[in-house]
C-alpha positions, -999 to 999 in steps of 0.1 A, spaced: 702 469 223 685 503 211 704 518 182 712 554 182 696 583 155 731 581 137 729 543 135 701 544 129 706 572 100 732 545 80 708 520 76 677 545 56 680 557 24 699 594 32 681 609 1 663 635 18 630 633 0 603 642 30 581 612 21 584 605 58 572 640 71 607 653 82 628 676 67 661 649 64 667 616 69 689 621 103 653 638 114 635 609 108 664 587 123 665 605 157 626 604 159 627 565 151 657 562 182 636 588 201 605 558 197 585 589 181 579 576 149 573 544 128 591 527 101 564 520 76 566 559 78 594 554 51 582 540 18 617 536 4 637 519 34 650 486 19 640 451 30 674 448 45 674 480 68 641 467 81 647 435 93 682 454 110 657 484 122 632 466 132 641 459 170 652 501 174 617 508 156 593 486 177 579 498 211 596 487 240 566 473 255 551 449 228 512 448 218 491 422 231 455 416 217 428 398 238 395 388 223 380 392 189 358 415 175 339 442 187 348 432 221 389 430 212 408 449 233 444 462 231 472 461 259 511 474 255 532 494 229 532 522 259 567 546 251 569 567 284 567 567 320 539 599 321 514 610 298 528 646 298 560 632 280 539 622 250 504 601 253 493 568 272 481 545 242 462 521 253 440 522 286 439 491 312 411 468 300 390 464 336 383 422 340 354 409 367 368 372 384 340 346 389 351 313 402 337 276 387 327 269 426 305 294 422 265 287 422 257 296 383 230 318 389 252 343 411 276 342 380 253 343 350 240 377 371 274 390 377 283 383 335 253 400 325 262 428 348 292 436 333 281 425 299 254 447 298 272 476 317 275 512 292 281 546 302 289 578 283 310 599 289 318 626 265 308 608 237 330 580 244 314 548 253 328 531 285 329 496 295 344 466 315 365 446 292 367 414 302 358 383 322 380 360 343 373 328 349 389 312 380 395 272 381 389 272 422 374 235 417 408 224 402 386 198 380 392 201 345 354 189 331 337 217 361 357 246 347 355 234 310 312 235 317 320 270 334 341 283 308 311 274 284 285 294 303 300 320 309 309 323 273 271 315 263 267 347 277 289 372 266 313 383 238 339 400 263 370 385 262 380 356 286 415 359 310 413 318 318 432 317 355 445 277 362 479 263 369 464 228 356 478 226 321 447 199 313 418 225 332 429 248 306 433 229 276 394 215 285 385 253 287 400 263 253 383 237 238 350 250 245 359 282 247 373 282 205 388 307 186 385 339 209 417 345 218 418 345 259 446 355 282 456 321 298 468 327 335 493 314 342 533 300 336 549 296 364 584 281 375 564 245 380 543 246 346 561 270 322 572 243 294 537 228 291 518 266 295 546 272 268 539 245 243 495 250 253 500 290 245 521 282 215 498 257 200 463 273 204 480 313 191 469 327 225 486 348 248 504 339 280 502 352 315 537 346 332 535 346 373 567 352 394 570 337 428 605 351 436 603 387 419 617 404 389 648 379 388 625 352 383 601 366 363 628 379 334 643 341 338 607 334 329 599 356 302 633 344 288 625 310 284 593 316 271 606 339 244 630 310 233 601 286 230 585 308 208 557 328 230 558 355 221 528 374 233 533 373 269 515 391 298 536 396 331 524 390 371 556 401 394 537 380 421 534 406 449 500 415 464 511 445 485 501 474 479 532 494 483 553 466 467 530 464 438 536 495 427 570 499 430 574 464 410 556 475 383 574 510 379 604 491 378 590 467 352 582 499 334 614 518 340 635 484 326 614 480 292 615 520 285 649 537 300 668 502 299 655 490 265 654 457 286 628 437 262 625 406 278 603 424 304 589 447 276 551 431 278 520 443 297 513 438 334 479 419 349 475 430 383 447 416 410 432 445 430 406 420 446 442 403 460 461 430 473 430 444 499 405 423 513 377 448 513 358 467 487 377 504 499 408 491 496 400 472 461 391 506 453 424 517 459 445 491 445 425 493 410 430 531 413 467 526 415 469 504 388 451 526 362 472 549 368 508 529 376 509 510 350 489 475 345 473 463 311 449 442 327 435 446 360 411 421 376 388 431 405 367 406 428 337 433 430 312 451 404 293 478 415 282 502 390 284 532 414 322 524 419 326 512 380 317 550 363 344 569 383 372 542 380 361 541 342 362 583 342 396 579 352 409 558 331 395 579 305 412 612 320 447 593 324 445 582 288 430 609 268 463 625 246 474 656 270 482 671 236 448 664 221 419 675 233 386 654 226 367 677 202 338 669 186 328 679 148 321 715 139 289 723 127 247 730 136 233 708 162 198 704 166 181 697 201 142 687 201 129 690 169 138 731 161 121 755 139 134 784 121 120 804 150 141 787 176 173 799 189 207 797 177 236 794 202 275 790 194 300 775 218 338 758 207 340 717 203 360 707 229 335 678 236 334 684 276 319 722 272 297 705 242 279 678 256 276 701 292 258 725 265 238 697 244 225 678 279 211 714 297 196 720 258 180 682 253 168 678 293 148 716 289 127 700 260 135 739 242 137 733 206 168 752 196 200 753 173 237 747 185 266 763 162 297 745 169 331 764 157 365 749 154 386 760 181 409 736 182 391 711 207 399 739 232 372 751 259 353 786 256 380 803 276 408 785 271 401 790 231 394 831 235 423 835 256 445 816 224 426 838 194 409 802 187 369 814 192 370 850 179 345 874 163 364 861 128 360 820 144 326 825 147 317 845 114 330 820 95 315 788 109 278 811 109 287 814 69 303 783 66 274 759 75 249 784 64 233 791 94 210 820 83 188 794 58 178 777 91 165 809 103 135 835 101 157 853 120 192 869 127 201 863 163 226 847 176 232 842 216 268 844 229 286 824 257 288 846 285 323 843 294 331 860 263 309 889 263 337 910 247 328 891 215 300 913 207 307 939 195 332 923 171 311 900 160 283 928 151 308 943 126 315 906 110 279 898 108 262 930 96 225 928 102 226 901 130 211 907 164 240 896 189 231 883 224 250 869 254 239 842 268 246 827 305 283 819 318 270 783 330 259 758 309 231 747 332 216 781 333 209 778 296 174 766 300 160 793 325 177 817 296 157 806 268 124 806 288 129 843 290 135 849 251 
């Protein structure tokens, strides 16, 4: 049971000394109830208060890591219902099923697919993150020589889908130490899945038949046998029903504190629609409502870069723009005859600006101010990218030593700038540039 801030508040140190970034202790306390702070926060909380805080202080949806290295990805510790509350954490990672029935040359060319599949978008690079591997067969030694080349292949992390206890123990003995998803315990299976999952330090799916009731009495006697990190299926492949099972898997870990059902959610959106529209759909719903992991039957990089863009939308902070650095950007080799243009860092109006600039082979300069990751409007409109915001950054990273000359071309959505800006840089030339970013190279033609 969740403590409250004035439980909480007995058990930490009530000296007041702002080590944690409040102003009090009972601060601190109803921020840890509140699941808006951490803990380790607290350098002076004893060892005892700890251990007794421990449960109020954790997420209510516990962290589950699949893979290793580069390719790792994170699932869980999610503290709200919508992103406007506070932040999404950690975004779905996006799995591709293959099947060990399949002819090997139609999977190695799916695997390398995915594998090999990058976009960017906004300086962030995007990408599937993981591979499932289906025992259709049901013969331990044809999945366990599947299993080993797939993973010949690729570094992505593995979700291993059998009910046969010995199919997967043959595929996580090739397979070693990289940590797969092993899919899944069931009411028929769940003390030998239990006792495999245990032994090998891997995490385990859990799939209900019979809905939530089951699926808790699951996750229950898992937790007692010492599984810890567990991964949940509530069974149904409807779409309406999926959704509102996971919402109330949601709603039960985060209003009800309920934390035997605190783990992430796989969902299959190649199982709930039988045709690539309404796969399309289903993995749709489940970025957004509310899986860790969701497996599709299909790859099609035409369908992958706007299901990735929105998972990127849906968990990019509300709160915190993406910005990128502040500073002078150079685009095809510039001279110091080349043009200097200034814009804010909110990384979606900057790399709009920097592809126009590269693709029109113009050598020229790019000032970047600090306006709070805010766009060009958004930013004037706050007093974030003023005459004063953009002085200082052309002083700041010395943009005149570039330069044989003073000129400096203004977005043209704020147009008002320049004549304030000619009083806080006496002797430069101020001009306004274009409104749209993808007029900028038919602009500096006509220089």
């Amino acid at each position: 049971m969740a403590l409250s801030g004035l439980q909480i508040y007995k058990l930490l140190p009530k000296t007041n000394c702002k080590d944690c970034g409040y102003p009090t202790c009972l601060a601190f306390a109803m921020k840890l109830a509140a699941k808006q702070a951490s803990l380790d926060d607290c350098p002076h909380v004893s060892a005892e208060a700890k251990e007794a805080l421990s449960a109020a202080s954790a997420p209510p949806i516990r962290l589950v890591k699949v893979g290793t290295g580069a390719r790792e990805f994170q699932v869980g510790n999610e503290t709200v219902m919508f992103r406007h509350e506070k932040t999404f954490f950690h975004h779905p990672g996006l799995a591709l099923r293959v099947k060990d029935t399949e002819d090997a040359g139609a999977v190695a060319e799916k695997v390398k697919m995915v594998n090999d599949y990058s976009v960017e978008r906004v300086g962030i690079e995007m990408t599937f993150n993981a591979i499932a591997i289906e025992n259709a067969s049901g013969d331990p030694g044809t999945y366990a020589d599947a299993v080993k080349a797939v993973r010949s292949q690729t570094a992505l992390p593995f979700v291993l889908m059998s009910d046969d206890v010995d199919a997967l123990k043959a595929a996580l003995d090739v397979e070693g130490d990289h940590k797969p998803v092993l899919y899944a315990a069931t009411v028929d299976n769940w003390e030998a899945m239990a006792g495999l999952a245990k032994g090998k330090q891997v995490s385990l799916a859990v799939r209900s038949q019979d809905g939530l009731d089951e699926l808790a009495d699951l996750a229950t006697k898992l937790g007692d046998a010492g599984v810890e990190a567990l991964v949940l299926d509530p069974g149904s492949r409807d779409l309406g029903e999926s959704l509102a099972q996971v919402t109330q898997l949601r709603r039960l870990a985060l209003k009800k504190n309920l934390r035997l059902l605190g783990h992430p959610i796989i969902a299959f959106a190649g199982e709930v629609a039988d045709t690539e529209e309404g796969e399309i759909v289903a993995t749709t719903q489940f970025i957004a409502k509310y899986a860790g992991i969701i497996v599709m039957d299909r790859f099609d990089p035409a369908v992958a870069y706007p299901l990735l863009t929105l998972r990127l939308n849906i968990y990019t902070d509300p709160q915190k723009p993406i910005s990128v650095d502040p500073g002078i950007y150079d685009f095809n080799n510039p001279t110091a005859d080349s043009p200097l243009m200034t814009t804010t860092n909110f990384s979606l109006t900057y790399f709009s600006v920097a592809g126009e600039l590269d693709g029109s082979g113009i050598p020229s300069w790019l000032l970047i101010c600090d306006a709070e990751g805010m766009s060009v409007l958004t930013a004037w409109a706050a007093g974030k990218f003023d005459a004063e915001t953009i002085a200082k950054a052309v002083k700041t990273f010395n943009a005149g030593d570039k330069l044989s000359h003073k000129k400096i071309i203004l977005p043209g959505h704020v147009a008002v700038l320049s004549g304030e800006l000619e009083e806080e840089l006496p002797g430069w030339e101020i001009l306004v540039g274009p409104r749209e970013a993808v007029d900028l190279p038919a602009y500096l033609k006509q220089l």
